[in-house]
C-alpha positions in Angstrom: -34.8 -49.7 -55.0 -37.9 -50.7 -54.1 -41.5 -49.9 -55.4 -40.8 -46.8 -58.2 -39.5 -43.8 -56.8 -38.6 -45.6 -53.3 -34.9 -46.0 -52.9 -33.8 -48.2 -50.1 -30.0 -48.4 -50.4 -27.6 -46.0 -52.1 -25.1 -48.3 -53.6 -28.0 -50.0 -55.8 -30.1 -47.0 -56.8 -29.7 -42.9 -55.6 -32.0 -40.7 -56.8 -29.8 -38.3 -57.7 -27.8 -40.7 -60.1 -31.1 -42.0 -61.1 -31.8 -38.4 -62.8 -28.2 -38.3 -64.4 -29.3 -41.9 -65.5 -32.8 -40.8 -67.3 -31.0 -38.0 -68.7 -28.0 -40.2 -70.0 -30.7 -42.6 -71.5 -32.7 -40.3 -73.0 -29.6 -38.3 -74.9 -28.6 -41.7 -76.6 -32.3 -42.8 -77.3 -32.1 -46.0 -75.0 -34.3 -47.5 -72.5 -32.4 -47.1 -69.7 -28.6 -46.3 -68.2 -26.8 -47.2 -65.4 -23.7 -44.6 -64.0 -20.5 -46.3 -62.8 -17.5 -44.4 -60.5 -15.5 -44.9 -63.9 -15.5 -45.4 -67.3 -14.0 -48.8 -67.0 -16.6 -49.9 -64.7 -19.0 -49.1 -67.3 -16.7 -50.8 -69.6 -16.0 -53.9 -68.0 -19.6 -54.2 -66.5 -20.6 -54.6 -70.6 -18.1 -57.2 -71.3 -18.5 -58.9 -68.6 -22.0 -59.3 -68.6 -21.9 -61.0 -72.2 -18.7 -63.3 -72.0 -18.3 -66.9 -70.4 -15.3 -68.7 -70.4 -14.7 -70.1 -73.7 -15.9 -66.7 -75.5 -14.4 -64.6 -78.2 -14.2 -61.3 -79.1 -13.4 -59.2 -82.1 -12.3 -55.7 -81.3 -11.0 -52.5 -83.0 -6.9 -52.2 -82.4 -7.2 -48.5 -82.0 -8.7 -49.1 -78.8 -8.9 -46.6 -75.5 -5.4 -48.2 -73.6 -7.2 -49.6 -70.4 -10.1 -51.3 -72.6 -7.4 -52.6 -74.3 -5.6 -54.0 -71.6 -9.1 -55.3 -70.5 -8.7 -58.0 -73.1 -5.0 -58.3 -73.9 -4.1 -59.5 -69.8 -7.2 -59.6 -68.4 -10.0 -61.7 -69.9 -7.2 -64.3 -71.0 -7.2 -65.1 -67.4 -10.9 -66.5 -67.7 -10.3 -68.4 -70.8 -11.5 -65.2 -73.1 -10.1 -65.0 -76.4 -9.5 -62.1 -78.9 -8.9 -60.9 -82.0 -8.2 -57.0 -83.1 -9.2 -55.9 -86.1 -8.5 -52.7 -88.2 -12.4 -51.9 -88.0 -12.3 -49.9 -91.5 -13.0 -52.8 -93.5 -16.1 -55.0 -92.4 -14.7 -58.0 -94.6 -11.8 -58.1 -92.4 -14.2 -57.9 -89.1 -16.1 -60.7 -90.5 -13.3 -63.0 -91.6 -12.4 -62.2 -87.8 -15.9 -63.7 -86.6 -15.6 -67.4 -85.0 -18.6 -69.6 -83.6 -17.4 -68.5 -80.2 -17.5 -64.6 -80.7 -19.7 -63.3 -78.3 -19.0 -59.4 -78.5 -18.1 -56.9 -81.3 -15.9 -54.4 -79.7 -16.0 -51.2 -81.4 -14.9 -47.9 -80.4 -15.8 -45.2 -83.5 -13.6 -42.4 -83.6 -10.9 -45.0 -82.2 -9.0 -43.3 -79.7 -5.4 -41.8 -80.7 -5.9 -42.0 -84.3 -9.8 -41.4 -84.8 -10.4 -44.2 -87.6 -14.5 -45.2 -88.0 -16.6 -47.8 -87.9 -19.8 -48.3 -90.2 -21.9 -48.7 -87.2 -25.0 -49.3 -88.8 -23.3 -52.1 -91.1 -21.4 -53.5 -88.5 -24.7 -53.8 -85.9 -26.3 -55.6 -89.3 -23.2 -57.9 -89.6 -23.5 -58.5 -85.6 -27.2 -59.5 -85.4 -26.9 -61.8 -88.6 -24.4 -63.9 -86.8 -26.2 -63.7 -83.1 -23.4 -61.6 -81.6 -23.5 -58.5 -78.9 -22.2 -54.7 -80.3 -20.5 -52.3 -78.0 -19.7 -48.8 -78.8 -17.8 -46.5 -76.8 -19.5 -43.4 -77.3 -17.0 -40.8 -75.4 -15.5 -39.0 -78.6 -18.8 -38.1 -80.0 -21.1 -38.1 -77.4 -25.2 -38.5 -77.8 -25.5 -34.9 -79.4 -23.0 -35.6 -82.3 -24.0 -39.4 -82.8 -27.1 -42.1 -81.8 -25.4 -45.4 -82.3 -28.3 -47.6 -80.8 -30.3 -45.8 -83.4 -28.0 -47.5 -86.1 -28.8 -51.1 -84.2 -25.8 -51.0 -81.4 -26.8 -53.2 -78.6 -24.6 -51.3 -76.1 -23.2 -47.9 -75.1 -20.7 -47.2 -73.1 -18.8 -43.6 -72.0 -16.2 -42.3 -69.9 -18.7 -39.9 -68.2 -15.1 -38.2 -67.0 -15.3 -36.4 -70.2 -17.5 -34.0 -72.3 -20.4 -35.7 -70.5 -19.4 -34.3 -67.0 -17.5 -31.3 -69.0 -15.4 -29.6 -66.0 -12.9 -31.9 -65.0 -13.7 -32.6 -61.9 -15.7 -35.9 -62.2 -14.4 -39.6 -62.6 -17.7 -41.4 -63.9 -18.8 -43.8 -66.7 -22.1 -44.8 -68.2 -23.8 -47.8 -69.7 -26.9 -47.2 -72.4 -28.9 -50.2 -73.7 -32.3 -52.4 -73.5 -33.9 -51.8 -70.2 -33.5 -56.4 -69.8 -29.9 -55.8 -70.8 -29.4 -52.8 -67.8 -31.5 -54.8 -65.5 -29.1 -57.6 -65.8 -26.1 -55.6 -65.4 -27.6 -53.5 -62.3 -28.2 -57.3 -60.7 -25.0 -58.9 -61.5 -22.0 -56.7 -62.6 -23.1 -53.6 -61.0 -24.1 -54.9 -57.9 -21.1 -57.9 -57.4 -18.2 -55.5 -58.5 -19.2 -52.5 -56.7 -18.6 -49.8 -59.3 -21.1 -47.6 -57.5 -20.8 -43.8 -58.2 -21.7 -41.2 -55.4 -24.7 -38.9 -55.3 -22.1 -36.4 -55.4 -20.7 -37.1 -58.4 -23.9 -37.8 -60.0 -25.1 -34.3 -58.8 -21.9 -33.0 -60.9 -22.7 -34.9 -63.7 -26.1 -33.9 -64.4 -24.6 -29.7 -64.0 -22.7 -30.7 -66.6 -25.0 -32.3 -68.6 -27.3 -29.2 -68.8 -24.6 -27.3 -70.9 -23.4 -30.6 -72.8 -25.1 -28.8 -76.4 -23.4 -25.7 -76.3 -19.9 -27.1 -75.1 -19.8 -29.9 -78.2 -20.6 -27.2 -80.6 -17.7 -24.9 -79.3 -15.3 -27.6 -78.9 -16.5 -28.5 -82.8 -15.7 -24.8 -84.3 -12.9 -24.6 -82.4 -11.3 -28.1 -83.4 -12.0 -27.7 -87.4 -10.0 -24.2 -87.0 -7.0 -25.5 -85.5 -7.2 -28.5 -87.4 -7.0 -26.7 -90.4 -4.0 -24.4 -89.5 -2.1 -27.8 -88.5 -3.1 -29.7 -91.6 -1.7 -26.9 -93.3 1.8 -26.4 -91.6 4.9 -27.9 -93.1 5.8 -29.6 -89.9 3.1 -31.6 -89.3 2.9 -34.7 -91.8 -0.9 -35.3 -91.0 -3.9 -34.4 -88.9 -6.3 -37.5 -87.5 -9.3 -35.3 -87.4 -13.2 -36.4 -89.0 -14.3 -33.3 -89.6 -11.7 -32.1 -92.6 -13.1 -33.2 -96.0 -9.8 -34.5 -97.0 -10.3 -36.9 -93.9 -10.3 -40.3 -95.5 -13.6 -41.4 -93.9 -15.3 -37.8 -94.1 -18.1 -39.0 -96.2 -18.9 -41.7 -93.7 -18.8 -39.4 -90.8 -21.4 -36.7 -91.9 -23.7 -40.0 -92.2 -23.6 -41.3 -89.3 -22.2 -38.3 -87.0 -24.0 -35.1 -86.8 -20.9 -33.4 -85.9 -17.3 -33.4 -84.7 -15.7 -33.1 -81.2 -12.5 -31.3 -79.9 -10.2 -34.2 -80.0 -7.4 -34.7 -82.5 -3.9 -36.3 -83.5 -1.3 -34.7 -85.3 1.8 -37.4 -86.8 4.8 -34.4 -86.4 7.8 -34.2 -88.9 10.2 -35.1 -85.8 11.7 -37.7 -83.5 11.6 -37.9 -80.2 13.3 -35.4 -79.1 11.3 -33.1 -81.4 8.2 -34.2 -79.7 9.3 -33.3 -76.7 10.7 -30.1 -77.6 7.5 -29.4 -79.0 5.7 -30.5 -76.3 7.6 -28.0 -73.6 7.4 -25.3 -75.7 3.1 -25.1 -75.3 2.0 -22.5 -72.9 -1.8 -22.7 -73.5 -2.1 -26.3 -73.9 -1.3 -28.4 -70.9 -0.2 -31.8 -70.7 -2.9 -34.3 -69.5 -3.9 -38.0 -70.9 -7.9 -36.6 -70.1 -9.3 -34.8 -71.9 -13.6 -33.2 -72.2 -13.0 -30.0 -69.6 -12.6 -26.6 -70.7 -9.2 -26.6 -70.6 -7.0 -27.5 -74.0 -4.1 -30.5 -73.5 -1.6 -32.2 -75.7 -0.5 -35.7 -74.8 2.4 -37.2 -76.7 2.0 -40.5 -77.1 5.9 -41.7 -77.0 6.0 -41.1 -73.5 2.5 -43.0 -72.0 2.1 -46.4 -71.7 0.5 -46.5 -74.8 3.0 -49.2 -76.8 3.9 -47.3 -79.8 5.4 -50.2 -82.0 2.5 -52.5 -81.0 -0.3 -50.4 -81.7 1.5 -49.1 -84.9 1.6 -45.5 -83.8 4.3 -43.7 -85.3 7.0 -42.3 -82.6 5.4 -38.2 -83.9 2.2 -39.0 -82.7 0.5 -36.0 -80.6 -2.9 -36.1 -79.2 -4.3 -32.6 -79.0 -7.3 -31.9 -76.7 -9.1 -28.6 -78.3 -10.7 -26.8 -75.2 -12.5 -23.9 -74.7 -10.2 -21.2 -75.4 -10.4 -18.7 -78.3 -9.3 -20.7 -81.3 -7.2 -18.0 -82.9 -4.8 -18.0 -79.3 -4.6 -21.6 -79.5 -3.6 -21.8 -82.7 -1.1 -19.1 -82.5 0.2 -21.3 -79.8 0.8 -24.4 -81.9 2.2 -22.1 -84.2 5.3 -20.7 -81.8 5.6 -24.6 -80.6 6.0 -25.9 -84.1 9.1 -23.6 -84.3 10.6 -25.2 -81.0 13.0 -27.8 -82.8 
């Protein structure tokens, strides 16, 4: 890009992800965003961007399975060190702090199992000890939570989700400082080529434009079904923030404004109970996405998701709450639940 408003080579700056961009910042109160072609681009454009050889990070357990990846087989390779945390507990995030931790990881809902972060204490804890904070913002989204108002450094999203909203987009986006995307859009962006098309972008921003509406049907939608399951005698418990008997509820209505469409149910069965389950859906597809209209269950025995590592139990069943009628959805779960 050259002198404002003059773009000179597509792969740097399009205009037509530049308006996706200022819309993207502007959503999550930052300065400025950057698109990616992926989530991980944006993901591994933020860690990378912070961590030298030698660095350390502490990161939530629960993490999404790629970003986890990221640091368990991938950053060891540059001498990067971890530790995972539970991310519940800030005494246990601090005791997990060492002179060499560069980056606090956090990802709040965690993926799978939806666990929280204080956000605001943990940014506090962060800038005390001279040390970057990451959020990955997907679950939520800017209209349910602000987490560079409560002092994050960094946003990240899988733009492939409620952010595009149609399934038919594979993007990711980075919110922070306008130095901190400056630096990225120079080195990381630029070097590792995670360029989006104009395309894409063009997609994005449609979806954008309905992004309020969706989150608060995907959110009366979500607390009905959740409801019905946490209620039904063959499901052991429901990972959702938005029931009051949600361990963490109390902390979510302070720092979220709301609750998406994605949950986890822990099933009174074994495998092949899960699977029987499973089959037996006819609304719900089975997909590891999830942010379309569309409503999906992913079991999380058969991904590549390590169940014993992670300390998932082998009933574990993410359900993606679309945008069906609630009442057919949950009559679905209901005729599945009978399946075994």
């Amino acid at each position: 890009r050259g002198a404002p408003g003059v773009y000179i080579y597509t792969r740097g700056w399009n205009p037509t992800a530049r308006l996706a961009e200022q819309k993207i910042a502007a959503l999550e109160g930052g300065e400025d965003c950057k698109i990616f072609a992926s989530g991980m681009a944006a993901v591994s454009s933020a860690l990378l961007r912070f961590l030298r050889q030698g660095d350390h990070v502490v990161a939530v357990r629960s993490l999404y399975s790629v970003t986890y990846r990221f640091l368990r087989e991938f950053a060891p390779r540059f001498g990067i060190d971890h530790s995972f945390v539970d991310g519940r507990d800030l005494k246990e995030i601090a005791a997990a702090i060492r002179p060499n931790t560069r980056i606090l990881y956090l990802e709040s809902p965690t993926s799978l199992v939806f666990d929280l972060q204080d956000l605001a204490a943990c940014a506090a804890l962060a800038k005390q000890r001279g040390i970057v904070t990451i959020v990955d913002n997907s679950w939520a989204t800017p209209i349910f939570q602000r987490p560079i108002e409560l002092g994050i450094d960094v946003v990240v999203h899988s733009a492939s989700k409620y952010l595009s909203g149609h399934s038919d987009v594979v993007a990711g986006a980075l919110i922070a400082s306008q130095k901190i995307v400056d630096e990225v859009v120079h080195h990381e962006h630029a070097i590792l080529g995670g360029n989006i098309g104009p395309f894409e972008a063009w997609l994005l921003v449609r979806g954008l434009r309905t992004l309020p509406v969706r989150m608060n049907a995907h959110q009366a939608a979500a607390i009905e079904v959740a409801r019905f399951l946490e209620a039904h005698r063959r499901v052991r418990k429901v990972h959702y923030p938005g029931l009051p008997s949600y361990p963490q509820y109390e902390l979510g209505r302070r720092q979220m404004s709301g609750t998406s469409g994605l949950l986890s149910v822990e099933l009174d069965a074994n495998l092949d109970g899960v699977r029987a389950f499973t089959n037996a859906l006819r609304l719900f597809a089975i997909g590891v996405s999830w942010g379309g209209y569309e409503s999906l269950a992913l079991p999380i025995a058969v991904t590549d998701v390590k169940p014993e590592e992670r300390g998932y139990p082998i009933g574990l069943v993410r359900l993606y709450i679309g945008l069906e009628e609630p009442q057919a959805l949950v009559e679905d779960l209901e005729q599945a639940l009978r399946a075994w």
